[in-house]
C-alpha positions, 0 to 999 in steps of 0.5 A, spaced: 721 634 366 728 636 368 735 632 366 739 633 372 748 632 372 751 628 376 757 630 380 763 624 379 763 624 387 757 623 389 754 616 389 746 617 387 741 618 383 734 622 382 728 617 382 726 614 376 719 617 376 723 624 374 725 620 367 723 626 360 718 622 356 722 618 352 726 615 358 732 621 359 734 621 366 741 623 368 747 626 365 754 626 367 758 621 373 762 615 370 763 608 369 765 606 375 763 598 378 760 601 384 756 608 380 754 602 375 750 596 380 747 603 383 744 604 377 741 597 376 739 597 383 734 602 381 732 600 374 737 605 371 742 604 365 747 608 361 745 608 354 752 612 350 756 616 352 757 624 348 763 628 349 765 625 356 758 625 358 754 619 360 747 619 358 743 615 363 735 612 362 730 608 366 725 607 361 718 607 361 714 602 359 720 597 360 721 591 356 723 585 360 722 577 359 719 572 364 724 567 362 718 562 364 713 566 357 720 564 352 717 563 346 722 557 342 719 557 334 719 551 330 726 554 325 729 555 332 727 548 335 731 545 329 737 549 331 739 546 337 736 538 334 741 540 329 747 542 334 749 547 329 752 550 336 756 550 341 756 555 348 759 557 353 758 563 359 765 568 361 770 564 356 771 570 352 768 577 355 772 582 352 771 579 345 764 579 346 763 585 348 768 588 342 764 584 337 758 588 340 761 595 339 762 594 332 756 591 330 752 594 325 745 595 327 739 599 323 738 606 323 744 607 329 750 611 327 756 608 330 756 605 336 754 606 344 759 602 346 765 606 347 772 604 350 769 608 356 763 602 356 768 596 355 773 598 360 767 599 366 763 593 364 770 590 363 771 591 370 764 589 373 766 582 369 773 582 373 768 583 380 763 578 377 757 581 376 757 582 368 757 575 363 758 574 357 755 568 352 759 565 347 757 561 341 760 557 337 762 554 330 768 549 331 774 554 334 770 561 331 766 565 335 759 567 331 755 570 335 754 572 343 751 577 348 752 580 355 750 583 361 750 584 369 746 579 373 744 582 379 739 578 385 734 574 381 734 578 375 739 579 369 740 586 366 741 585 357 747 589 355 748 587 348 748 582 343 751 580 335 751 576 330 756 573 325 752 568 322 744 567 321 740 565 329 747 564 333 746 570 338 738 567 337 741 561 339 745 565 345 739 568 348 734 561 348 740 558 351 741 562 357 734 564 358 733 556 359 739 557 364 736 563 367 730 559 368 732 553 372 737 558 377 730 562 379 731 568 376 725 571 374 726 577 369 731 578 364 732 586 363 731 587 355 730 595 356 727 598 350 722 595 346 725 590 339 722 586 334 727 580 336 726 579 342 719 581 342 719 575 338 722 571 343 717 573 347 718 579 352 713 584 353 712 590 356 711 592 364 710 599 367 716 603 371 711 602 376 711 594 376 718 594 375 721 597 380 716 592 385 721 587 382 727 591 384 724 592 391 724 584 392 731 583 388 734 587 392 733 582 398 736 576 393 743 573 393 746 575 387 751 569 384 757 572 383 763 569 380 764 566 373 758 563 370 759 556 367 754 551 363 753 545 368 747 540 365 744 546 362 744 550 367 747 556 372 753 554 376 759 559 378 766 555 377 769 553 384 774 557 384 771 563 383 766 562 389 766 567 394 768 565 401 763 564 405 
């Protein structure tokens, strides 16, 4: 399969299906708020960024979460009976996403998440669209993950850790959330011990782009997201005009 370019001025993408084996499908564009919510739209993402040029995937088989198959073992269950943390949505998405850029993490060099990748989903935060999670311990922030959410499924970016389980505990916390709002995936991408524990699987391209197909008639909530009775709400302030 070929690996096409993207003109920075033209707003599309070739089909996911012409994706190379291991997921390659695009190089070129930019980070912009709209080039991004097109890409998810269509089961796409940008994975890093090389010498200016952004790499773009659409995987198959794709990994995701059915929020309702979310597997909450024994020693995590002791987590929270414990209230060892504290959580919050979009309190602090510029630590959290930085935090994320300078984890370490097995068998990568560096990170994927350059300046480039904070300022776009920085500007998608801004819009609405991407959240962060934020656990904490007293006042320090120990762990966290963020993401887009669009329609009724919500695309994971990224996540850390500062102290054993809190971007777990992050995790549960919002897919418990996700579960009660109605959404029906969270996009995990590629395939990862973690979260394969926690209960993601793998679905084909084919039966992804189906739930696509269906999300793209779905209500997005927009604004900036807050924990209410353990679920979704969007801050009064931050809701939309009707």
């Amino acid at each position: 399969m070929p690996v096409f370019w993207l003109d920075e001025h033209e707003m599309a993408f070739p089909h996911p299906s012409l994706a190379e084996p291991g997921g390659l499908l695009a190089v070129g564009g930019d980070l912009s708020p709209d080039r991004l919510v097109l890409a998810y739209r269509n089961g796409i993402f940008p994975w890093f960024e090389d010498e200016g040029s952004f790499y773009w995937y659409a995987p198959d088989p794709r990994f995701v979460l059915v929020p309702q198959e979310l597997r909450v073992h024994k020693s995590m269950r002791s987590v929270f009976n414990q209230h060892k943390f504290m959580y919050t949505l979009d309190t602090d998405f510029d630590a959290v996403i930085r935090a994320c850029s300078e984890a370490s993490r097995g068998g990568q060099n560096g990170s994927w998440i350059s300046p480039a990748f904070i300022e776009g989903y920085t500007r998608l935060y801004d819009a609405g669209i991407a959240h962060s999670v934020e656990v904490w311990q007293g006042d320090k922030l120990v762990g966290g993950l963020y993401g887009l959410s669009l329609g009724r499924i919500f695309y994971g970016e990224s996540m850390f850790t500062r102290v054993p389980n809190a971007s777990k505990a992050g995790f549960i916390t919002l897919v418990r959330a996700l579960e009660k709002a109605g959404f029906w995936l969270v996009d995990c991408q590629q395939q990862t011990q973690h979260l394969q524990s926690l209960g993601a699987r793998s679905i084909s391209r084919e039966l992804f782009q189906e739930y696509l197909l269906k999300n793209a008639y779905e209500p997005s909530l927009i604004g900036r997201w807050i924990l209410q009775d353990d679920m979704i709400a969007v801050r009064q302030a931050d809701t939309p005009a009707s």
